[in-house]
C-alpha positions in Angstrom: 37.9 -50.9 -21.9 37.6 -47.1 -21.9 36.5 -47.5 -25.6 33.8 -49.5 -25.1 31.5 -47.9 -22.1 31.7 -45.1 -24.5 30.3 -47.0 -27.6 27.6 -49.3 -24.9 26.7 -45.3 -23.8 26.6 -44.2 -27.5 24.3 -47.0 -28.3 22.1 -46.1 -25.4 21.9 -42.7 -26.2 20.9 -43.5 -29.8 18.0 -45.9 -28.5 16.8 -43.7 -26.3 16.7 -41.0 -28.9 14.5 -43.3 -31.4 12.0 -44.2 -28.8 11.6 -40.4 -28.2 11.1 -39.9 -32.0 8.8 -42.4 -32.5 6.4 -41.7 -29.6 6.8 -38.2 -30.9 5.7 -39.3 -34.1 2.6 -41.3 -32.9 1.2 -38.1 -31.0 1.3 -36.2 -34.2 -0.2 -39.2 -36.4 -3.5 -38.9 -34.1 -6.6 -37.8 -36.0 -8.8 -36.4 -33.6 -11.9 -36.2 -35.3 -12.1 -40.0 -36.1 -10.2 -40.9 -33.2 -7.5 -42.7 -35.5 -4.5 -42.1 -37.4 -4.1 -39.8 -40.5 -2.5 -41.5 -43.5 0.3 -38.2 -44.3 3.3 -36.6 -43.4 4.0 -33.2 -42.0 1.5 -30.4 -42.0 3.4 -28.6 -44.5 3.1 -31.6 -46.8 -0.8 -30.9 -46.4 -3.0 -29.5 -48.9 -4.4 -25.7 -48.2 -8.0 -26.8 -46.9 -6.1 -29.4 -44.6 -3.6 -27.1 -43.1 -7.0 -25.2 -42.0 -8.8 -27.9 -40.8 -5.9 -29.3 -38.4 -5.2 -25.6 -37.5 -8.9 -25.3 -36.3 -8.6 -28.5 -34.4 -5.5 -27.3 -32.4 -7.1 -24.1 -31.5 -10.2 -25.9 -30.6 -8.0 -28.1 -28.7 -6.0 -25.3 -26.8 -9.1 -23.8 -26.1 -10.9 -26.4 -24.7 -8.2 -28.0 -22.5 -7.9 -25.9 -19.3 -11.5 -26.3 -18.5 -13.3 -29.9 -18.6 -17.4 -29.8 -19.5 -18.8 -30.9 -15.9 -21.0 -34.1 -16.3 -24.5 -32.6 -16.5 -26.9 -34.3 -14.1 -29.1 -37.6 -15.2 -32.1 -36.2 -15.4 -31.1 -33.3 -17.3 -29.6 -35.4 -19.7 -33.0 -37.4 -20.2 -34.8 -34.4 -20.4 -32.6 -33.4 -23.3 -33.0 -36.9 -24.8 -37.1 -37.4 -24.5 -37.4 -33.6 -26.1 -34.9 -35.3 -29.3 -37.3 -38.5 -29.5 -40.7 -35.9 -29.7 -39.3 -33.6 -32.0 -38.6 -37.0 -34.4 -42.1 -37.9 -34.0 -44.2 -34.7 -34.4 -41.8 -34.5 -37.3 -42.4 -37.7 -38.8 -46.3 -37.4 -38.2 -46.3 -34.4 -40.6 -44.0 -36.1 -43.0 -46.0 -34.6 -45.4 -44.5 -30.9 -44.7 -41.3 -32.7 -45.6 -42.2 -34.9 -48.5 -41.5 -38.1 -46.2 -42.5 -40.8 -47.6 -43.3 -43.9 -44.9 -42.5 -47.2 -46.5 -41.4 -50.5 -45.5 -37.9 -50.7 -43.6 -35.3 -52.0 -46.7 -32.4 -54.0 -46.9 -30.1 -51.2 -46.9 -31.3 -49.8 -43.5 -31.4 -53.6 -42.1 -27.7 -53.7 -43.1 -26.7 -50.9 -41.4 -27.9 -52.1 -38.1 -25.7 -54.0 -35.7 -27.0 -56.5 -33.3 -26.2 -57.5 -29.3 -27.9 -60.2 -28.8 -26.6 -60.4 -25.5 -27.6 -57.4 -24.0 -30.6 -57.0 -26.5 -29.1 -53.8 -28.6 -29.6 -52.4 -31.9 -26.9 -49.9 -32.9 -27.8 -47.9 -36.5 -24.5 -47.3 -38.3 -24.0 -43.5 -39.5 -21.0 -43.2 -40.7 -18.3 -40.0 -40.1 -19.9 -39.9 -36.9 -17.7 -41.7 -34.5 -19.3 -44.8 -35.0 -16.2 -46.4 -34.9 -15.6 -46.4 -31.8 -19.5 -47.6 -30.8 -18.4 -51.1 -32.9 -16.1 -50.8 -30.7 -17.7 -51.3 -27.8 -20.6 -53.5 -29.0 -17.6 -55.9 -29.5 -16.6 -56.2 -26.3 -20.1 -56.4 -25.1 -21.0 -59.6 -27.1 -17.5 -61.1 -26.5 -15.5 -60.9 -29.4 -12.7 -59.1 -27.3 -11.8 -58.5 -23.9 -11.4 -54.8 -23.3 -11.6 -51.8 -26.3 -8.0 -51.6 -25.5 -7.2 -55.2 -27.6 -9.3 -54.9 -30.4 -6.8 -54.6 -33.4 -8.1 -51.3 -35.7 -7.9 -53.9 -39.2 -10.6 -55.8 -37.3 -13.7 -53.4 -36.3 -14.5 -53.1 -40.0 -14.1 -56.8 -41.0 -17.1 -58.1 -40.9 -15.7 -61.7 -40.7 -13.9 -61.0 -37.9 -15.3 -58.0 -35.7 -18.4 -60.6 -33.9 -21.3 -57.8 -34.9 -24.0 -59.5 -36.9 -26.0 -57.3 -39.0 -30.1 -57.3 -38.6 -30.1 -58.0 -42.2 -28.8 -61.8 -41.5 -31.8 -62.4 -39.7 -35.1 -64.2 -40.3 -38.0 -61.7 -40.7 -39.5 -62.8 -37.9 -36.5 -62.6 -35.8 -35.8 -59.0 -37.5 -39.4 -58.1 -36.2 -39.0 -59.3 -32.6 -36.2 -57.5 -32.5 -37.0 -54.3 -33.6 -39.8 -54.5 -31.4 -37.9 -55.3 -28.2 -34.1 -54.6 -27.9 -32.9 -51.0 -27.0 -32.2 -49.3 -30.3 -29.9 -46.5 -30.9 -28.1 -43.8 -33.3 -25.9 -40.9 -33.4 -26.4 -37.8 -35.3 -24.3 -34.7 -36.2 -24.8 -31.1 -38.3 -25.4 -33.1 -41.4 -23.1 -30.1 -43.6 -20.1 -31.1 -41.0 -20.5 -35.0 -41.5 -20.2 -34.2 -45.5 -17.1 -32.4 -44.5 -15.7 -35.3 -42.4 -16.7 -37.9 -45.6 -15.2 -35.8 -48.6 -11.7 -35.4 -46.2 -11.3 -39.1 -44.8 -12.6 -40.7 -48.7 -10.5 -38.5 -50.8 -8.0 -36.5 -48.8 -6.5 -38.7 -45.8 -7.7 -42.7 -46.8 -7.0 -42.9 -50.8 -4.4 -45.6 -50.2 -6.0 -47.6 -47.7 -9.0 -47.5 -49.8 -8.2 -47.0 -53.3 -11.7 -47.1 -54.8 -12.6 -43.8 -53.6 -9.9 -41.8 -55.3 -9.5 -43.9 -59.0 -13.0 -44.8 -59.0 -15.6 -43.0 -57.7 -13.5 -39.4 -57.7 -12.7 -39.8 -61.3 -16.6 -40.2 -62.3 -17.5 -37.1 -60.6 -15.0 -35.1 -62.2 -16.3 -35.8 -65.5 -20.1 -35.3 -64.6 -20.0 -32.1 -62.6 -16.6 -30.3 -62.8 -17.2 -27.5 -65.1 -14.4 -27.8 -67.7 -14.7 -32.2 -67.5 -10.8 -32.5 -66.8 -8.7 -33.6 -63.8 -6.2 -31.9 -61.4 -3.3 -32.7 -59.8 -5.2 -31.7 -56.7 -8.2 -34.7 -57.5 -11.7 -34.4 -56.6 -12.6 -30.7 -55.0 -14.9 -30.1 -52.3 -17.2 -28.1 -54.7 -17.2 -31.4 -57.3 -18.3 -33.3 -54.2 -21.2 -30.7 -53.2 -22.3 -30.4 -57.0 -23.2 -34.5 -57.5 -24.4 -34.8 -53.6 -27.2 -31.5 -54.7 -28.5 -33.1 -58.0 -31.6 -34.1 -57.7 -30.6 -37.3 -60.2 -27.8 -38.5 -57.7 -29.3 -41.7 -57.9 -28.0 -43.0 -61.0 -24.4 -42.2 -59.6 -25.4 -43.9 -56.1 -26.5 -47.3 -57.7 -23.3 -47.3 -59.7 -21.1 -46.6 -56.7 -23.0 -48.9 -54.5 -22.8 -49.2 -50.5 -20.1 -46.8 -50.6 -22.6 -44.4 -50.9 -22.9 -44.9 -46.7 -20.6 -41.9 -45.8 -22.6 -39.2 -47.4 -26.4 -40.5 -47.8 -28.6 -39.0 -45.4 -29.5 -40.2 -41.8 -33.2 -41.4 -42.9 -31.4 -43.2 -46.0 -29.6 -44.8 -43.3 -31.5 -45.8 -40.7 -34.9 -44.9 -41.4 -36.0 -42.8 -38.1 -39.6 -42.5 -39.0 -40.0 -46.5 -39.7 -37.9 -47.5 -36.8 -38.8 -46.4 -32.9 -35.2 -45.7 -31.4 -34.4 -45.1 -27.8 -32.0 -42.6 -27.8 -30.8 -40.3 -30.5 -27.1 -39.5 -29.5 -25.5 -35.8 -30.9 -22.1 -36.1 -32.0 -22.1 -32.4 -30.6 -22.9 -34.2 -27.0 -21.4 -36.7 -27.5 -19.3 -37.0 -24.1 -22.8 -36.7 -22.0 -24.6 -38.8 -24.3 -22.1 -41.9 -24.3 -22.4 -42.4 -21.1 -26.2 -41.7 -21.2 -26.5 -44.3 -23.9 -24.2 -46.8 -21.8 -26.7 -46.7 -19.0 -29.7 -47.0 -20.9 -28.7 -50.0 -22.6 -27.5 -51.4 -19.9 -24.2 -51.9 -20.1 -22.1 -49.1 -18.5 -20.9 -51.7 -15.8 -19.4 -53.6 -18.6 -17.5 -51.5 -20.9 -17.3 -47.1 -21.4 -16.8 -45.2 -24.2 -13.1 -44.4 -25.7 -11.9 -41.2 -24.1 -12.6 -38.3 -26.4 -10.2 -36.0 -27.3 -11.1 -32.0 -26.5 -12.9 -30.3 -28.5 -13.5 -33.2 -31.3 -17.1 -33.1 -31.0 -17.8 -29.0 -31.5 -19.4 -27.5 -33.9 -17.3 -25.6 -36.0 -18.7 -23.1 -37.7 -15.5 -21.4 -39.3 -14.9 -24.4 -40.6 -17.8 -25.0 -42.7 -17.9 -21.9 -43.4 -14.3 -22.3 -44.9 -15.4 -25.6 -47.0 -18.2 -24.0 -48.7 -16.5 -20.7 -49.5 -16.2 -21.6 -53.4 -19.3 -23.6 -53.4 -21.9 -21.5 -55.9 -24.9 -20.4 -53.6 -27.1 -22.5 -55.7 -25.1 -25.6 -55.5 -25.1 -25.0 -51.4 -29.3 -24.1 -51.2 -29.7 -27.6 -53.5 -27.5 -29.7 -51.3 -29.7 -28.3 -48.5 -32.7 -29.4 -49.9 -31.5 -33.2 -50.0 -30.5 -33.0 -46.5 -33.8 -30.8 -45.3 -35.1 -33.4 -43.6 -32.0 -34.5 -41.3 -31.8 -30.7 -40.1 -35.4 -30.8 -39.2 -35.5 -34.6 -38.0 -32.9 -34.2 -35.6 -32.8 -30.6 -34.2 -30.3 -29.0 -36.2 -30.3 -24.9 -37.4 -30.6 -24.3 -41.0 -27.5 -23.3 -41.9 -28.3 -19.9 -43.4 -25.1 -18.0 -42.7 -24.1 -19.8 -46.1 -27.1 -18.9 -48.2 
């Protein structure tokens, strides 16, 4: 009898141990900048530029968690919005300082845009920018699921199953009324950071959940803009990645990679902000005043609110891009700037000249 309370306590003490282990495991298979989960093992497993980026976001983490930002009041927070909507149209009135071209509103933008037709919302799809977790919501607002808390993570990209019809499935009529009626929104971020974000979740962290990226499109880069044509054990660099994004005849790449193209275009590829009158232009940088902003414009905040995000996520990190374009050539970086010229200016951003 004496034999076996000790093996019923061993057992307990066993399960107890692997529930601690696993949760422990969980916490550390967060990735805070998308919110997610990261697809590796320990940081020492990590390669060099990863160690530095989770580094960074523990630090920014530590730093940011004794103090909470205070809510800033509503009509500050509009303030800051209507000043975002007249810079984007003085800017695109004198497109011609930029070399913006107005044309009609394409296919690709049209399939970008995700519809409420409940609550009469158009949400503009810029991805690396959180815009996860804004499907997210819109799915729970036209019903698909009950709370944010039920909506299985395999499901928000599957368009089959996630209940977010694109403006693109529309009649062009219907496409017409609606861009000229429902609330319409988008979120932005320092364009250098989002290419930061795409070249770490396409060909760092998501290679076997989305093979493509690293045995198709990684291996055609290589061979067009790595200087000696060959491959590494390490895979596509950061400074391939630059090199094809800065040529001015990215093109013929994009048209062979297709819509995959979506994580590192630029926002006026996207979503075409000079065709299309938006609302509100959300910062990733602001992103925990402007959620809630956005939520109460559109109407909704009653029904739904915005993940929690995790400290520090949304700032601007500086050392880090700095870091990430350390062995980029100064040419390759002042090229790449030139494609992405008009997002800077569009959306309020600083030119980053501290890498020039």
């Amino acid at each position: 009898m004496h034999h076996r309370w000790l093996l019923l306590v061993a057992c307990l003490w066993v399960l107890f141990m692997l529930m601690v282990a696993s949760k422990f495991i969980t916490l550390r298979m967060r990735d805070p900048e998308g919110y997610g989960i990261i697809h590796q093992g320990s940081l020492t497993n990590l390669p060099d530029t990863e160690k530095i980026a989770v580094t960074e976001i523990k630090k920014l983490q530590i730093d940011s968690q004794p103090t909470a930002k205070p809510m800033k009041d509503v009509s500050h927070t509009g303030h800051i919005h209507k000043e975002r909507l007249e810079l984007l149209k003085n800017m695109c009135q004198n497109g011609t300082l930029l070399n913006l071209t107005h044309s009609a509103i394409s296919k690709f933008v049209l399939d970008r845009i995700f519809v409420s037709d409940n609550h009469k919302i158009l949400f503009c799809q810029t991805p690396k920018v959180g815009n996860t977790q804004w499907k997210k919501v819109l799915m729970v607002v036209n019903g698909a699921f009950p709370s944010i808390e039920e909506i299985p993570e395999n499901v928000v990209h599957d368009h089959e199953k996630n209940g977010l019809p694109r403006l693109s499935s529309f009649s062009a009529q219907d496409i017409q009324e609606r861009l000229n009626s429902y609330f319409k929104f988008l979120i932005v971020r320092d364009p250098f950071e989002r290419l930061i974000s795409a070249f770490k979740d396409k060909f760092v962290h998501n290679p076997r959940f989305e093979p493509w990226y690293k045995h198709d499109i990684a291996p055609i880069i290589i061979r067009k803009y790595r200087k000696n044509r060959k491959e590494s054990r390490g895979g596509l660099q950061f400074e391939d990645f630059i090199r094809y994004l800065g040529d001015p005849n990215h093109r013929f790449l994009d048209l062979q990679f297709g819509d995959h193209i979506i994580h590192w275009v630029t926002y006026v590829e996207l979503c075409a902000p000079c065709e299309i009158n938006f609302n509100v232009i959300g910062h990733h940088e602001t992103l925990e005043e402007d959620a809630p902003y956005i939520l109460r414009e559109a109407g909704i905040d009653r029904l739904v609110s915005y993940p929690t995000i995790p400290p520090g996520i949304t700032s601007y990190n500086k050392s880090k891009v700095e870091y990430y374009f350390s062995r980029v050539t100064k040419r390759d970086i002042k090229r790449l700037y030139e494609r992405f010229k008009v997002d800077f200016k569009l959306f309020g951003y600083k030119e980053p000249s501290f890498l020039f």
